[in-house]
Steps between C-alpha positions, in 0.01 A plus 500: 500500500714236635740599820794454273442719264418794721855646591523837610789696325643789617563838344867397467402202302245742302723747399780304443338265263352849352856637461662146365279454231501871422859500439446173301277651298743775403841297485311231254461584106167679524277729219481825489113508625670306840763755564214802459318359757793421758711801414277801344533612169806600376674520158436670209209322412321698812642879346143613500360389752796662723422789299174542584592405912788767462182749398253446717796481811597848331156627573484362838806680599325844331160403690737484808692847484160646415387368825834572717457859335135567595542375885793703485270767384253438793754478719581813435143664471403331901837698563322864396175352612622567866703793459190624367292376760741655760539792346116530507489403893723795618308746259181432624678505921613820386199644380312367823778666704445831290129474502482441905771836512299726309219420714677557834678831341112593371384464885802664624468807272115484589584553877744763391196701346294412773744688744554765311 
């Protein structure tokens, strides 16, 4: 390619030619198929389609208080999950502390008989 025709623009240049001839686009007499494609849909023509948007967005909203419930739920369960677990802990201390008291109260009473 010849030197003069390799200029190096800038992103100002870019995306100000972008916006220019974007708002050209939209201030000039244009179809209907033009102003879907640099606007979105809109209109009555598009009631179904919106319907059918409006429905599945309704779902995704369900989908996500189903989800915001459950890790609520599990939340929740972890929670009992260590009160159980520490509940658990101190039972079984307490039944080694029991456990190593009968057997010095069993020796004690042994040496009791012993003397006697």
């Amino acid at each position: 390619m010849p030197p003069k025709f390799k200029r190096h623009l800038n992103d100002d240049e870019v995306t100000g030619s972008v916006k220019s001839e974007r708002r050209n686009l939209l201030e000039e007499d244009s179809d209907e198929e033009e102003d879907f494609f640099l606007r979105g849909p809109s209109g009555p023509r598009f009631g179904p389609r919106n319907d059918k948007i409006r429905h599945v967005q309704n779902q995704v909203d369900e989908v996500i208080d189903v989800m915001q419930e459950n890790i609520t739920k599990v939340i929740e369960r972890g929670e009992r999950l260590d009160d159980l677990q520490d509940k658990s802990e101190s039972l079984s201390d307490n039944a080694t502390a029991f456990s190593n008291r009968a057997k010095q109260l069993r020796r004690q009473m042994w040496w009791q008989g012993c003397k006697v």
